[in-house]
N, C-alpha and C positions, 0 to 999 in steps of 0.2 A: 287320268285327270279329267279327261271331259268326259266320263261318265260318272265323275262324282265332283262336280263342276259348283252343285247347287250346295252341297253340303261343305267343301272346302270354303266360297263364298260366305258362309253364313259363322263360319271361325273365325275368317279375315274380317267382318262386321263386326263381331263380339271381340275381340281383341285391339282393333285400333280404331274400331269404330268410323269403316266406311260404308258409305251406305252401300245399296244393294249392284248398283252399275259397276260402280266401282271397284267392289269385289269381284265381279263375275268378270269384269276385265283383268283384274291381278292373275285370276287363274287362267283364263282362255289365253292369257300372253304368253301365261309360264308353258303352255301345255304346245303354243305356238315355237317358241327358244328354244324348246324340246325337237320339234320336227323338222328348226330352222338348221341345230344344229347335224343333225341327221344329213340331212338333203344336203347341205356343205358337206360333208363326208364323202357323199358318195358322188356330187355333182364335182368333184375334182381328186376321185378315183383314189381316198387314202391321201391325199397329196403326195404324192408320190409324183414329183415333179422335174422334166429334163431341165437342166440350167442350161446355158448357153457354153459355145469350146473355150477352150485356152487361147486367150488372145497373142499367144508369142508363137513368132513362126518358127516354123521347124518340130513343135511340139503339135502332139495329134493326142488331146484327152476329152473326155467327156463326163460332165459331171449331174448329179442327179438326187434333188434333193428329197429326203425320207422324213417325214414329219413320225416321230419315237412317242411317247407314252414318255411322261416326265417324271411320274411316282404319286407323290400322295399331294393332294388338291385340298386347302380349307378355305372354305366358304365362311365366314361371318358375316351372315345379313344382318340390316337395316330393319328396322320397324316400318315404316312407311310403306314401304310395297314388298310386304315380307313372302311373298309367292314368287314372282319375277324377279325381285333379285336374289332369290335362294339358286330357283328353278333356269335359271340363263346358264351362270357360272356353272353349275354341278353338271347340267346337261350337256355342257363344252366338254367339260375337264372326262364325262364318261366317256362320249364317243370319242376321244381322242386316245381310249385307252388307259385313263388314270385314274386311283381309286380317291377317294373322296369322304372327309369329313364335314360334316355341317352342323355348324354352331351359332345358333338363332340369336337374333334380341332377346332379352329378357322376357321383352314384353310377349312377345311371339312364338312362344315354341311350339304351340297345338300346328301353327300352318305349316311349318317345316317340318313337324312329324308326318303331317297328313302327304307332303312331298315323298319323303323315304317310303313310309307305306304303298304308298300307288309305284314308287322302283321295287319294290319287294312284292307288290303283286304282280307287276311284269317279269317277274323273272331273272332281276338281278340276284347273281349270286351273295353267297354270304361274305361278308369283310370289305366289299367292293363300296359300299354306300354307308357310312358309320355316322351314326347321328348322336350329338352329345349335347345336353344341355346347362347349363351353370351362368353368374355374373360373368360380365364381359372384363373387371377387373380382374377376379381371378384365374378364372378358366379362359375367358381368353385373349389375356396378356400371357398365360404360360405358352399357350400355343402357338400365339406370334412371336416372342422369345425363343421358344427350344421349338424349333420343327420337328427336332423326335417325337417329341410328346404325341405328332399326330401318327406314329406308327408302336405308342402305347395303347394296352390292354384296356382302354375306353368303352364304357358300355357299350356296343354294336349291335345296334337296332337292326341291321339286317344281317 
């Protein structure tokens, strides 16, 4: 993302029509919630976290809590700051281990393509990042309805 920083910018201008600041902040935020979420990863080791003992005496336990991978993650962004609120949520849900569908505004779907592509130039695997676009009446009310739906045969951009 910040090495195609200028050219994702000038998508988010043609589509909601922000000017040039504006956009160059939409993207250098998402590319930021990207590295924020990262660095929480590793600045607290996996969470992978001691909890405190069994407060009853006579009992000697210790407990420890494992933050898991939750399964499949849908993103439906907003028009307005369609980079950062695509690029926050999908970049949580990945390093946490979750795979991920993202379903744009209508208005927006060139910038949340240009997101899945810069994860598919880095190196995400295939089926991990799945990018699908359609009305948010049809496609995605089915997807907020049946949560299957997002572990259906959906075009898969990456």
């Amino acid at each position: 993302m910040d090495r195609r920083i200028y050219e994702m910018a000038a998508v988010i201008a043609l589509e909601v029509g922000k000017n040039r600041m504006e956009a160059l902040g939409d993207v250098a935020e998402t590319a930021d919630l990207f590295r924020y979420a990262c660095d929480q990863m590793e600045a607290n080791k996996g969470y992978v976290v001691k909890m405190g003992k069994d407060p009853f005496s006579g009992y000697t336990s210790t407990n420890t809590s494992v933050l898991r991978p939750h399964g499949v993650w849908l993103v439906i962004s907003p028009f307005n700051f369609p980079c950062a609120l695509t690029g926050g949520p999908v970049g949580a849900a990945l390093v946490t281990g979750n795979t991920v569908v993202i379903k744009p505004a209508t208005d927006t779907p060139w910038t949340s393509r240009l997101i899945a592509e810069c994860l598919r130039e880095a190196g995400l695997p295939d089926g991990v990042c799945n990018y699908v676009t359609g009305p948010g009446s049809t496609l995605g009310q089915a997807l907020i309805e049946k949560p299957a739906c997002c572990r259906c045969d959906f075009y898969r951009f990456l």
